[in-house]
PyMOL Python script that loads the backbone (N, CA, C, O; Angstrom):
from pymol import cmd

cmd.read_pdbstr("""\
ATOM      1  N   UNK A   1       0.835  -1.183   0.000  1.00  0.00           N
ATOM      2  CA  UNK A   1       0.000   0.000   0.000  1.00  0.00           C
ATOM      3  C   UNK A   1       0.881   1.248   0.000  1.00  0.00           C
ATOM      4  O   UNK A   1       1.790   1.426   0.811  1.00  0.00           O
ATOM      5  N   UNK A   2       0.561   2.052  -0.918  1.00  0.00           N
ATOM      6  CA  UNK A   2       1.564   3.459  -1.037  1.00  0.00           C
ATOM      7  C   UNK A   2       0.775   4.022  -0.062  1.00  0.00           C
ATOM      8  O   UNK A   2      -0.424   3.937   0.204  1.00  0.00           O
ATOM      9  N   UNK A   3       2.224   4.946   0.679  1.00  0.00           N
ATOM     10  CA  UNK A   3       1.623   6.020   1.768  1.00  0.00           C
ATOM     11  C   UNK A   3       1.848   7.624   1.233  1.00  0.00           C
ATOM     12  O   UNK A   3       2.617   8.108   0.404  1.00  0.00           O
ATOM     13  N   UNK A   4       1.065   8.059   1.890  1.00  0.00           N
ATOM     14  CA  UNK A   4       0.789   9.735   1.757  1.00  0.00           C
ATOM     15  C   UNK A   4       2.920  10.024   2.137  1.00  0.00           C
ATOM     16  O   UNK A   4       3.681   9.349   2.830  1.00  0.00           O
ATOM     17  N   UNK A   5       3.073  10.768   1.646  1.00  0.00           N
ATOM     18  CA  UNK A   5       4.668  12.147   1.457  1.00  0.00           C
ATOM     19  C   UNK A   5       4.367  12.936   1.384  1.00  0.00           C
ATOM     20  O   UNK A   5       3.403  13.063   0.628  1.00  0.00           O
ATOM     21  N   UNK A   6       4.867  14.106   2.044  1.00  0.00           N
ATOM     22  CA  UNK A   6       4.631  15.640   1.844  1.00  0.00           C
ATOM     23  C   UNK A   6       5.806  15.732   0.799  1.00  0.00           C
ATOM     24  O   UNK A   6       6.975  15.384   0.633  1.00  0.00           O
ATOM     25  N   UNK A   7       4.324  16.712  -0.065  1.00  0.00           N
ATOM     26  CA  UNK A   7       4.779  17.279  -1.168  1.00  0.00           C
ATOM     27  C   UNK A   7       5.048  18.894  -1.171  1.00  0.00           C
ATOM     28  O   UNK A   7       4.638  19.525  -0.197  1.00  0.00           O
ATOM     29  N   UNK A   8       5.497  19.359  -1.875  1.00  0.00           N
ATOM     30  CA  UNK A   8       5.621  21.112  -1.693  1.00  0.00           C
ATOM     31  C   UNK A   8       4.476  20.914  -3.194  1.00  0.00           C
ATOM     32  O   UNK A   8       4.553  20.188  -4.185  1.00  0.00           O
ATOM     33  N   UNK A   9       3.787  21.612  -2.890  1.00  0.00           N
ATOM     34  CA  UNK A   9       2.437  22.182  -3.786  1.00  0.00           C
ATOM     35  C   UNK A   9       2.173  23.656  -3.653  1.00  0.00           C
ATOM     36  O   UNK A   9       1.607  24.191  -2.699  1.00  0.00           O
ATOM     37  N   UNK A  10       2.909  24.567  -5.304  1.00  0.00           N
ATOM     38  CA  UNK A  10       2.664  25.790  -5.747  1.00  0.00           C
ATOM     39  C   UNK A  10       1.357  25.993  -6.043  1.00  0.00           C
ATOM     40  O   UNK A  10       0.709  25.113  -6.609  1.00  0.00           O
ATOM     41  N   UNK A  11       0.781  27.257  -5.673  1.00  0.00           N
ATOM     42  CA  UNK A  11      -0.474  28.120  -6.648  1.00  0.00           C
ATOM     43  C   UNK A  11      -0.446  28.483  -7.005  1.00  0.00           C
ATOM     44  O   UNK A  11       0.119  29.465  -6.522  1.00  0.00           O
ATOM     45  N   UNK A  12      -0.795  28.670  -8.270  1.00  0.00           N
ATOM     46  CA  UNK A  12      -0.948  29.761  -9.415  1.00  0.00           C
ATOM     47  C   UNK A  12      -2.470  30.618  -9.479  1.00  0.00           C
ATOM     48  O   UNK A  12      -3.582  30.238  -9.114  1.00  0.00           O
ATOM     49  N   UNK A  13      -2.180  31.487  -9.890  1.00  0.00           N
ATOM     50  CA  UNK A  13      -3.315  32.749 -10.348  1.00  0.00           C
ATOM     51  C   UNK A  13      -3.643  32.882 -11.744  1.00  0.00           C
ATOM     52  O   UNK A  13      -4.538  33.438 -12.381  1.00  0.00           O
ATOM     53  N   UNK A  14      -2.521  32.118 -12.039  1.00  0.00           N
ATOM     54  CA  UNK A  14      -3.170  32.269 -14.007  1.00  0.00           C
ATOM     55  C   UNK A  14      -2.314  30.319 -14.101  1.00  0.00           C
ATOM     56  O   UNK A  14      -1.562  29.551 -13.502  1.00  0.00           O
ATOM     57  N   UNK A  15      -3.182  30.461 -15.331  1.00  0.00           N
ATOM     58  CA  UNK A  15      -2.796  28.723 -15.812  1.00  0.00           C
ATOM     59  C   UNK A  15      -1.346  29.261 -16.877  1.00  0.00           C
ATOM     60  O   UNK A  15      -0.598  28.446 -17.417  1.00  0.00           O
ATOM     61  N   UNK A  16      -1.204  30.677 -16.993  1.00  0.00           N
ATOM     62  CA  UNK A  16       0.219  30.875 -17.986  1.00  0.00           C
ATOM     63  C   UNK A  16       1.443  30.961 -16.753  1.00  0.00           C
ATOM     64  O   UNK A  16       2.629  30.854 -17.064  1.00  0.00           O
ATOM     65  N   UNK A  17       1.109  31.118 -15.665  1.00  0.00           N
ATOM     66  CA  UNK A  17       2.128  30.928 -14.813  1.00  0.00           C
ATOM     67  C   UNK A  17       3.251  29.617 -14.048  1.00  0.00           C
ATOM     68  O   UNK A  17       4.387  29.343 -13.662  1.00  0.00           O
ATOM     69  N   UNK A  18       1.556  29.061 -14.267  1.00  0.00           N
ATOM     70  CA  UNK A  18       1.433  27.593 -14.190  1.00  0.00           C
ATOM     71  C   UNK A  18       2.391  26.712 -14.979  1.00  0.00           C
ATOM     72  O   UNK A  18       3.230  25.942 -14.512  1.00  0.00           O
ATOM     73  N   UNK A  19       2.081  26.997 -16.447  1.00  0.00           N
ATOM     74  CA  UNK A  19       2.695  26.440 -17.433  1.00  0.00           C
ATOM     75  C   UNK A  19       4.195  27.275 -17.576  1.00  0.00           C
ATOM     76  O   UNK A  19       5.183  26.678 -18.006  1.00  0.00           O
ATOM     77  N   UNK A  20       4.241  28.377 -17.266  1.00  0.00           N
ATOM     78  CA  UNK A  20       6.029  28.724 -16.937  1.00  0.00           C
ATOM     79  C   UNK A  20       7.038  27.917 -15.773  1.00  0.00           C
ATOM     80  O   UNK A  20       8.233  27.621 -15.773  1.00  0.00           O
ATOM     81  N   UNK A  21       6.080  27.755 -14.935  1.00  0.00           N
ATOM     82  CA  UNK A  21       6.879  27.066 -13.688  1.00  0.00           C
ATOM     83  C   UNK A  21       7.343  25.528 -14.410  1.00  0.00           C
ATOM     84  O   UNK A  21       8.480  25.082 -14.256  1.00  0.00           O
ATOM     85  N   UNK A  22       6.132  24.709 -15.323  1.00  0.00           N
ATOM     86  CA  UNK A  22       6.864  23.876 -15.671  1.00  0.00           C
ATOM     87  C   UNK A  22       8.177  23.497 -16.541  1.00  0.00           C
ATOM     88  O   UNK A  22       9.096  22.680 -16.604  1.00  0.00           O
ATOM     89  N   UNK A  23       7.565  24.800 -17.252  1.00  0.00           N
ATOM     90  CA  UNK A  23       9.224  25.256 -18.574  1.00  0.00           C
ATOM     91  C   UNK A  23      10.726  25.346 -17.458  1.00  0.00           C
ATOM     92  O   UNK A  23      11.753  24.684 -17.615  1.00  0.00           O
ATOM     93  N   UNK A  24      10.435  26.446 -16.253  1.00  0.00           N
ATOM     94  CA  UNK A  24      11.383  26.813 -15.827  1.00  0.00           C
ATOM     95  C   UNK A  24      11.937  25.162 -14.507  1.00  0.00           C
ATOM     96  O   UNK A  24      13.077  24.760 -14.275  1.00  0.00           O
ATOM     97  N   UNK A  25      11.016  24.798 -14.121  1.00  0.00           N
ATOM     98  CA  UNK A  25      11.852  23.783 -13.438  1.00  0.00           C
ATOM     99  C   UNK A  25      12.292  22.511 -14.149  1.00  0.00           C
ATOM    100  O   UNK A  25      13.035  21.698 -13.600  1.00  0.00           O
ATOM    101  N   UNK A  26      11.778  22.345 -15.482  1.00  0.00           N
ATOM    102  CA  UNK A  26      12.507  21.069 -16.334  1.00  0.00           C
ATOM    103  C   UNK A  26      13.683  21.913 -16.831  1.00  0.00           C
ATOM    104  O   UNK A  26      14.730  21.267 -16.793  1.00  0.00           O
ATOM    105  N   UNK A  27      13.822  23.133 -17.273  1.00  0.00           N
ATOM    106  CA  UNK A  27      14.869  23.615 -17.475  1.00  0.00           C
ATOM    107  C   UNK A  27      16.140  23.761 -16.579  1.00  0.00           C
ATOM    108  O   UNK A  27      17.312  23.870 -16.939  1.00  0.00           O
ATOM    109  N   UNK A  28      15.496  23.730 -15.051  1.00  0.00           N
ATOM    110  CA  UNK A  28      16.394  23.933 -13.874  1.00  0.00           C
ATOM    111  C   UNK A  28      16.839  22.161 -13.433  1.00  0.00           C
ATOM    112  O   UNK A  28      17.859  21.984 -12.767  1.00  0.00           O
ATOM    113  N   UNK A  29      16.084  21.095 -13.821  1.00  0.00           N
ATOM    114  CA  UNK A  29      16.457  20.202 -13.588  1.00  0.00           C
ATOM    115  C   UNK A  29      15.667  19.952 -11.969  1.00  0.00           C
ATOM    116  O   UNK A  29      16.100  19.147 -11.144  1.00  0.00           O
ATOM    117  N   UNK A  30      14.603  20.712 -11.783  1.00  0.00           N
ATOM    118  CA  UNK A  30      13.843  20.458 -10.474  1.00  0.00           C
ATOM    119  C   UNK A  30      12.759  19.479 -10.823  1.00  0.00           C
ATOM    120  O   UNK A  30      11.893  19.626 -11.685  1.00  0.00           O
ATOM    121  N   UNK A  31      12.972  18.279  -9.878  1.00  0.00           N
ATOM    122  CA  UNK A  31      11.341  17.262 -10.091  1.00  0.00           C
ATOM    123  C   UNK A  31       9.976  18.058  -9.781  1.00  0.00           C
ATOM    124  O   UNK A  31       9.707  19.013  -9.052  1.00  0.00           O
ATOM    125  N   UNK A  32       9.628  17.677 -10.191  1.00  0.00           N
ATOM    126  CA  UNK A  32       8.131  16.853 -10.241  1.00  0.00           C
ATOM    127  C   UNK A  32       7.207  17.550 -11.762  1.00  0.00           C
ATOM    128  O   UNK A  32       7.613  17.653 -12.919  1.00  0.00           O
ATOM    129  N   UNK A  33       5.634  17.998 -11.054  1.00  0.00           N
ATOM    130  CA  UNK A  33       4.817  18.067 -12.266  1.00  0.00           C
ATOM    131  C   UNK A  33       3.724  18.876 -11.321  1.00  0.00           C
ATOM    132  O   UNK A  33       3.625  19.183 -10.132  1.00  0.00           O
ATOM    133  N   UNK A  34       2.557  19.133 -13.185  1.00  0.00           N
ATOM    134  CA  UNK A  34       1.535  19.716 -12.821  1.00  0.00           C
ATOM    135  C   UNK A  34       0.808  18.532 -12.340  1.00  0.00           C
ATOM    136  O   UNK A  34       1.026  17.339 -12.550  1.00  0.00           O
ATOM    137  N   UNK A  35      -0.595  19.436 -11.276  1.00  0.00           N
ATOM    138  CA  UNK A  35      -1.499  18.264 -11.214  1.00  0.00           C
ATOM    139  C   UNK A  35      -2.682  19.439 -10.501  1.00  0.00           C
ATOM    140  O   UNK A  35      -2.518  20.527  -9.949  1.00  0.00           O
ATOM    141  N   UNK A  36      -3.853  18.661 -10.807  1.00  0.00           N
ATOM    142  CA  UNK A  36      -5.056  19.482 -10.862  1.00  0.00           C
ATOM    143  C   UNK A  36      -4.402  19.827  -9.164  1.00  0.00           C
ATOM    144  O   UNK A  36      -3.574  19.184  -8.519  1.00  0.00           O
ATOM    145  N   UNK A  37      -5.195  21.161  -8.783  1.00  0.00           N
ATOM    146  CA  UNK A  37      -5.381  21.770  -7.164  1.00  0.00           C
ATOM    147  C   UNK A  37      -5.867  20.839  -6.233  1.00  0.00           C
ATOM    148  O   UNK A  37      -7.098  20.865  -6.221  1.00  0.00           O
ATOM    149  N   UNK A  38      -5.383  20.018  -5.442  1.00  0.00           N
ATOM    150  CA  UNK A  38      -5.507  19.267  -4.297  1.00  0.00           C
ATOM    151  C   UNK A  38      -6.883  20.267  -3.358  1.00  0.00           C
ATOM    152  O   UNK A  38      -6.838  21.457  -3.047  1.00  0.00           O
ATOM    153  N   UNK A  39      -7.996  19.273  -3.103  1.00  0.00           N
ATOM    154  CA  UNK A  39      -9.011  19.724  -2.564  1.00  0.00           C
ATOM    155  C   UNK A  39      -8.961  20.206  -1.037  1.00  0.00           C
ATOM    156  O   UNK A  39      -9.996  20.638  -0.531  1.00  0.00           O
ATOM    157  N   UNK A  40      -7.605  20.130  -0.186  1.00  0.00           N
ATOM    158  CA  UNK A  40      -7.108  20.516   0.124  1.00  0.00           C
ATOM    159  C   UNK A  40      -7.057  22.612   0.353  1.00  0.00           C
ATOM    160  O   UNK A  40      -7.400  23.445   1.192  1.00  0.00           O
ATOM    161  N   UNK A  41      -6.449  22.569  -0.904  1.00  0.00           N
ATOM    162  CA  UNK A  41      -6.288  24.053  -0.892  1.00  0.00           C
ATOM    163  C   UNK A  41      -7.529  24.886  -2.443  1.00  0.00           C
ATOM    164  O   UNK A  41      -8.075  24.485  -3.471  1.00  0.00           O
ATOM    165  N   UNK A  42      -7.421  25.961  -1.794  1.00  0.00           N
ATOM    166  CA  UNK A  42      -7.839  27.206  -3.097  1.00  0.00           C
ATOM    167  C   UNK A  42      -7.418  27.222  -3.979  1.00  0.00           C
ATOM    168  O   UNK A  42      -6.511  26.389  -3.964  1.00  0.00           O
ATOM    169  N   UNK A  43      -7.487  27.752  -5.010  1.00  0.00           N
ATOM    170  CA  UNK A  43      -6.829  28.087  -6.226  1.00  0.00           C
ATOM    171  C   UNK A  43      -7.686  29.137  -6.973  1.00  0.00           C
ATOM    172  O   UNK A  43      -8.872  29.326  -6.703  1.00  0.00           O
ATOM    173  N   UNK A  44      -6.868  29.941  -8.121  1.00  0.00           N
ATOM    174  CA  UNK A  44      -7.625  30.591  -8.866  1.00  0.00           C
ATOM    175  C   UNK A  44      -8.121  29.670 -10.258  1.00  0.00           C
ATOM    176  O   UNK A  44      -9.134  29.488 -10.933  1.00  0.00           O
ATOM    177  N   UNK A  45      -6.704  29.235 -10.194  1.00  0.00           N
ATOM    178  CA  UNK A  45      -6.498  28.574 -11.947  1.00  0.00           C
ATOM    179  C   UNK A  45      -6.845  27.164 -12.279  1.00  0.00           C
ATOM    180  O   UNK A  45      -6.895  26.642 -13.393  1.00  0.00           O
ATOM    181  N   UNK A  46      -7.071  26.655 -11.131  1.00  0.00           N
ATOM    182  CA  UNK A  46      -6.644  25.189 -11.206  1.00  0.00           C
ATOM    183  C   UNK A  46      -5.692  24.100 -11.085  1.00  0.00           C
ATOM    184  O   UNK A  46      -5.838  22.903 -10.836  1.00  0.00           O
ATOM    185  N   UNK A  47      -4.018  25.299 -11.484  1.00  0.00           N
ATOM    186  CA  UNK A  47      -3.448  23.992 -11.671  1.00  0.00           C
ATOM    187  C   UNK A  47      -2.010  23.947 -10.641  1.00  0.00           C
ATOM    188  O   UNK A  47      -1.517  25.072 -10.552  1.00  0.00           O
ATOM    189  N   UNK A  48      -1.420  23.119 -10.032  1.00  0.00           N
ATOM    190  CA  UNK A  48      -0.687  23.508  -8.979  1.00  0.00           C
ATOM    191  C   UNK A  48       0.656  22.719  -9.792  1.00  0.00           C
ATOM    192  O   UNK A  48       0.547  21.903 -10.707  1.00  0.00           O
ATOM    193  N   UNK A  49       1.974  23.235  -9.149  1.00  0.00           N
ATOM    194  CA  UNK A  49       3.033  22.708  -9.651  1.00  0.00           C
ATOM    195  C   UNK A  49       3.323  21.485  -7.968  1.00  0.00           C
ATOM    196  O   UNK A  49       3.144  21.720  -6.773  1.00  0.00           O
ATOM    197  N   UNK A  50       3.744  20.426  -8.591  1.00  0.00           N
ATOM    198  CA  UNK A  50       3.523  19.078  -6.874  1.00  0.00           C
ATOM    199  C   UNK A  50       5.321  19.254  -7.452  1.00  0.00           C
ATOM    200  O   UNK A  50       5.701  19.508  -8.595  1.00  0.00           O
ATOM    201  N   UNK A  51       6.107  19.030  -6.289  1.00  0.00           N
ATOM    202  CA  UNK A  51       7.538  18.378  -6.222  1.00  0.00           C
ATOM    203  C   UNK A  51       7.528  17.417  -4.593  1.00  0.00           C
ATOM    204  O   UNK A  51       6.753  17.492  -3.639  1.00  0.00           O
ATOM    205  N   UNK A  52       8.648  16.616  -4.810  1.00  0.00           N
ATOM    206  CA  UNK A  52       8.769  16.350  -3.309  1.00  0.00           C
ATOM    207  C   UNK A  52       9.165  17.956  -2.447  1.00  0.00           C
ATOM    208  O   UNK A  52       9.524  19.040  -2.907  1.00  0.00           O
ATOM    209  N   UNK A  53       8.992  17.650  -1.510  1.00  0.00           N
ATOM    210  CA  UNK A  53       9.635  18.466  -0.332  1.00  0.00           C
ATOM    211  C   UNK A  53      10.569  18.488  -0.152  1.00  0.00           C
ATOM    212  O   UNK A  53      10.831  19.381   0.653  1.00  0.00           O
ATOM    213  N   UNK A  54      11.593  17.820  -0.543  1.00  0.00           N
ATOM    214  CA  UNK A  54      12.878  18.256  -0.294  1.00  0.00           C
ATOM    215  C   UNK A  54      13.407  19.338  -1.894  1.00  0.00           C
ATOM    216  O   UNK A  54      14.290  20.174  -1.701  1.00  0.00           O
ATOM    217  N   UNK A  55      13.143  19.283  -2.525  1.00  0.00           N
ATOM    218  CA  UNK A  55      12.877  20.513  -3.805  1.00  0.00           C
ATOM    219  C   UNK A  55      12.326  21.666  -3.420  1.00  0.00           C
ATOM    220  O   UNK A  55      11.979  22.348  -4.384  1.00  0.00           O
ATOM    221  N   UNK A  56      12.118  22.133  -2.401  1.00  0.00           N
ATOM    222  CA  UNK A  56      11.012  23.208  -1.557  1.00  0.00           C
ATOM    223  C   UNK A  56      12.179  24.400  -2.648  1.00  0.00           C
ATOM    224  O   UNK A  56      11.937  24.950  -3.723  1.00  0.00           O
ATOM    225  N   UNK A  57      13.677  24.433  -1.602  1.00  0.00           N
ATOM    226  CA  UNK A  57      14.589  25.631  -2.067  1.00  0.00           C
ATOM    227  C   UNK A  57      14.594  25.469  -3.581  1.00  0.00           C
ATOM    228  O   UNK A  57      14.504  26.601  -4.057  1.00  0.00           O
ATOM    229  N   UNK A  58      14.637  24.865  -4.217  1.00  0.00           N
ATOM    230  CA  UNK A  58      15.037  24.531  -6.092  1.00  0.00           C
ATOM    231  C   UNK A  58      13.893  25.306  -6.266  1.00  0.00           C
ATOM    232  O   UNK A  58      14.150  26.398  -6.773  1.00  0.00           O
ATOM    233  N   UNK A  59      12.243  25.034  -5.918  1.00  0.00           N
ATOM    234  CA  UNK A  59      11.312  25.641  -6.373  1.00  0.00           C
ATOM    235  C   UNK A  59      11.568  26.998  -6.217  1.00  0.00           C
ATOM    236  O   UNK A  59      11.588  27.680  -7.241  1.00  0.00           O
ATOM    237  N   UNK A  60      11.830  27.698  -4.796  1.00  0.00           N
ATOM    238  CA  UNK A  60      11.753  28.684  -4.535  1.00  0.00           C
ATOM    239  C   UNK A  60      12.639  29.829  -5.409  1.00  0.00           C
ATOM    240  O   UNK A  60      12.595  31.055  -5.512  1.00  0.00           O
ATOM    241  N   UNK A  61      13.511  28.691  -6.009  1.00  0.00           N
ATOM    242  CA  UNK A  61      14.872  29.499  -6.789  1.00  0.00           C
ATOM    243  C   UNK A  61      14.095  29.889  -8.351  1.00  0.00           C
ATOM    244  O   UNK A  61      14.012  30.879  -9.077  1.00  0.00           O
ATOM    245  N   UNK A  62      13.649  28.599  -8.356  1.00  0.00           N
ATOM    246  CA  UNK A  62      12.619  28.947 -10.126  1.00  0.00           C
ATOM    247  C   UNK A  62      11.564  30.225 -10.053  1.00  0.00           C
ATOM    248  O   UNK A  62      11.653  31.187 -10.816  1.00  0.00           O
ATOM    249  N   UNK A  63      10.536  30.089  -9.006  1.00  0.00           N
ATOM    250  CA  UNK A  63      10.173  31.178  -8.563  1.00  0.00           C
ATOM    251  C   UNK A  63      10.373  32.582  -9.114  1.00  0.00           C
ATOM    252  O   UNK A  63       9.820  33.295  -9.950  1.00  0.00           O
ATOM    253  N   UNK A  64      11.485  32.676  -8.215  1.00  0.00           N
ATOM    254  CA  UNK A  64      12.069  34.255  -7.584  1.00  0.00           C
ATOM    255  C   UNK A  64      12.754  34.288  -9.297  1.00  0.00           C
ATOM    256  O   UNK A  64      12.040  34.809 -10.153  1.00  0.00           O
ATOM    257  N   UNK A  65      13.996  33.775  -9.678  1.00  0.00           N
ATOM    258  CA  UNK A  65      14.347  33.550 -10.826  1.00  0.00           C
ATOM    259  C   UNK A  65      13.420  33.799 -12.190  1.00  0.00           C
ATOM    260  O   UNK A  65      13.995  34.581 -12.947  1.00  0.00           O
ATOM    261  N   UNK A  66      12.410  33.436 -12.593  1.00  0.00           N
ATOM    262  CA  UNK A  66      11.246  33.546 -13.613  1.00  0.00           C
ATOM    263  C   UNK A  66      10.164  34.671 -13.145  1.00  0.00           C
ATOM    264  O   UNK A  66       9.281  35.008 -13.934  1.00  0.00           O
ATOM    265  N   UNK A  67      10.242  35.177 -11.998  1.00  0.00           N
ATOM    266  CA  UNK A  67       9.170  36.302 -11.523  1.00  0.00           C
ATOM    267  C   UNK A  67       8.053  35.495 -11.831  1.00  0.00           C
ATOM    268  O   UNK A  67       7.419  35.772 -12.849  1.00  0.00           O
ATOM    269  N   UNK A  68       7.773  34.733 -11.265  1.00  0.00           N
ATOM    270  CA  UNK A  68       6.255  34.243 -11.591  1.00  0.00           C
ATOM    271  C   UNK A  68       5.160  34.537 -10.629  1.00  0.00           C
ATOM    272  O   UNK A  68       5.354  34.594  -9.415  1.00  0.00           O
ATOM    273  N   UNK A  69       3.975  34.727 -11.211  1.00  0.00           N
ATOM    274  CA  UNK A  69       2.811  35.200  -9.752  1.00  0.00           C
ATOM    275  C   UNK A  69       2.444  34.194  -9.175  1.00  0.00           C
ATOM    276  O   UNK A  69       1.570  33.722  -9.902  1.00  0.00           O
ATOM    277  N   UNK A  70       2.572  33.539  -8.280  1.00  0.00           N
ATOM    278  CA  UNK A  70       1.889  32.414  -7.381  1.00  0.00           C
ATOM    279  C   UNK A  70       1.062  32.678  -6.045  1.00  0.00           C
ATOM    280  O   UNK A  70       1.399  33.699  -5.444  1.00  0.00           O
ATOM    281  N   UNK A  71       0.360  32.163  -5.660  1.00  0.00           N
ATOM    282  CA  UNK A  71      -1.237  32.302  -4.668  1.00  0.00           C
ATOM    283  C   UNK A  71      -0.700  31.946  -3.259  1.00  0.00           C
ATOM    284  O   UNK A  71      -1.137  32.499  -2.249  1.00  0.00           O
ATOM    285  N   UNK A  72       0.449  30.818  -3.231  1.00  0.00           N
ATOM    286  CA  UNK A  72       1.024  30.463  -2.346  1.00  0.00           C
ATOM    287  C   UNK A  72       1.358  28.796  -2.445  1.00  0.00           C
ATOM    288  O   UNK A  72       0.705  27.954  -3.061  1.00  0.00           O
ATOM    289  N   UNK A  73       2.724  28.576  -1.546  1.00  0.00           N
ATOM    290  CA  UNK A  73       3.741  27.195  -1.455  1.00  0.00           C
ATOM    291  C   UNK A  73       3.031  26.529  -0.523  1.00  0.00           C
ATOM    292  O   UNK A  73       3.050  27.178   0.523  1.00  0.00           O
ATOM    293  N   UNK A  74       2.398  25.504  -0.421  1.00  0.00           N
ATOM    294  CA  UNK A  74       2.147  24.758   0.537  1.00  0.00           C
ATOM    295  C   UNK A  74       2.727  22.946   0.385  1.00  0.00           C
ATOM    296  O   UNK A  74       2.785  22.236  -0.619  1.00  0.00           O
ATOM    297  N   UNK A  75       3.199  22.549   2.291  1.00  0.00           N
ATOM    298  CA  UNK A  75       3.304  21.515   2.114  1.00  0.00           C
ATOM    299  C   UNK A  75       1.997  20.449   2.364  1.00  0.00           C
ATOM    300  O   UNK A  75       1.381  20.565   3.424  1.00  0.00           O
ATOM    301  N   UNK A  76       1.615  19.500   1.468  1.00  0.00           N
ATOM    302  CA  UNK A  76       0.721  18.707   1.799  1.00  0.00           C
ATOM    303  C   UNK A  76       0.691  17.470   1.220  1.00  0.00           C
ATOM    304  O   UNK A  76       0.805  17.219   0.020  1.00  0.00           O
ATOM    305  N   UNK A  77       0.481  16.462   2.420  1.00  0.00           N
ATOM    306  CA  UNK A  77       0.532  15.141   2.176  1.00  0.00           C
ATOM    307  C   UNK A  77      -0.692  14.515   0.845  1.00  0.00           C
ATOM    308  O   UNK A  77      -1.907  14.620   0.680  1.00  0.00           O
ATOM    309  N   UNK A  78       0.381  13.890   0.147  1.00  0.00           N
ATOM    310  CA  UNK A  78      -0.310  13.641  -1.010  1.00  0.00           C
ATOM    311  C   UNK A  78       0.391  12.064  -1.451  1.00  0.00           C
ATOM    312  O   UNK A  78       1.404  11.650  -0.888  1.00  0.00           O
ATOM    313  N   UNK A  79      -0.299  11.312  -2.502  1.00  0.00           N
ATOM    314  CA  UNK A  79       0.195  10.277  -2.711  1.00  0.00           C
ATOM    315  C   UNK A  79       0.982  10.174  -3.876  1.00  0.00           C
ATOM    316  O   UNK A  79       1.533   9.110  -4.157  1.00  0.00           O
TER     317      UNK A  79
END
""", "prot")
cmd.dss("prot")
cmd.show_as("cartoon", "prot")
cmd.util.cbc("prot")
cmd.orient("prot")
């Protein structure tokens, strides 16, 4: 049986931000992916960027690096 890991899960405000974070962290060599907004949290757009948690700083670097608008970083256990 797979168990729940905290994941670091981005928000986006637009789905074009969304889709930059993925350009900029395959470009940076940071894991993971999109995946619909965990019911969990809010969203504007829908679509959240998931990495493990230990990628928290890599994300934060793509971030700040690409100026992107995000809603907010949360960690949450996900499968």
């Amino acid at each position: 049986m797979r168990r729940r890991q905290l994941k670091a899960v981005v928000v986006f405000a637009s789905t074009s931000d969304a889709i930059a974070m993925e350009s900029g962290c395959h470009a940076a060599g940071v894991a993971g992916r999109l995946i619909p907004v965990p019911t969990e949290i809010a969203a504007d757009c829908g679509l959240a960027w998931c990495s493990p948690e230990a990628e928290l700083p890599n994300i934060e670097r793509v971030l700040a690096d690409n100026g992107l608008g995000f809603t907010g970083v949360h960690l949450v256990a996900l499968y």
